[in-house]
Phi, psi and omega in degrees: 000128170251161183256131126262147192261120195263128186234073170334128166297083147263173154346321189247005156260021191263050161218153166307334179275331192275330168316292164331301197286305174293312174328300172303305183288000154307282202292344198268318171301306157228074185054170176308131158327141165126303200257288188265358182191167177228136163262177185195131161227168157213184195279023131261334150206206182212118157277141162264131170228118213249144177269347197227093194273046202253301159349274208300333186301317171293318147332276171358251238265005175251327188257008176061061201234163194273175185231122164264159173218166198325315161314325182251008171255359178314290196306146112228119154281101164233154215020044172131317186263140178239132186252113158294345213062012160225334203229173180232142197226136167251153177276159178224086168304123157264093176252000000 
């Protein structure tokens, strides 16, 4: 079971320098990707996924960023598809 620390291009993340600084400090606290966390991005934000949720806590409470955990990423509706993590389904809004 994994934790993710969800961090969004917001506003107080809109620079390169403020980029910089989490990132570095991900890798000088655990190290290089791969072994104590993994990332992931797209054009609304960027996950940290931490196998250890005590890691992903400190992430958390040091850039104030949200934390998912597996149960609620089971579910993600995006454009239209819904992913279980075996199977893929599409939705049909009926009003």
């Amino acid at each position: 079971m994994t934790t993710t620390v969800r961090i969004p291009w917001s506003r107080e993340f809109e620079n390169e320098k403020m980029w910089n600084e989490v990132c570095a400090w991900a890798i000088e606290k655990f190290g290089l990707p791969g072994d104590r966390f993994t990332t992931s991005a797209n054009v609304e934000y960027m996950d940290f996924v931490f196998p250890d949720d005590r890691d992903a806590l400190m992430m958390s409470l040091r850039w104030n960023a949200k934390t998912i955990c597996d149960d609620q990423l089971t579910l993600e509706l995006v454009g239209g598809i819904v992913n279980d993590g075996a199977s893929r389904f599409r939705v049909k809004k009926v009003f």
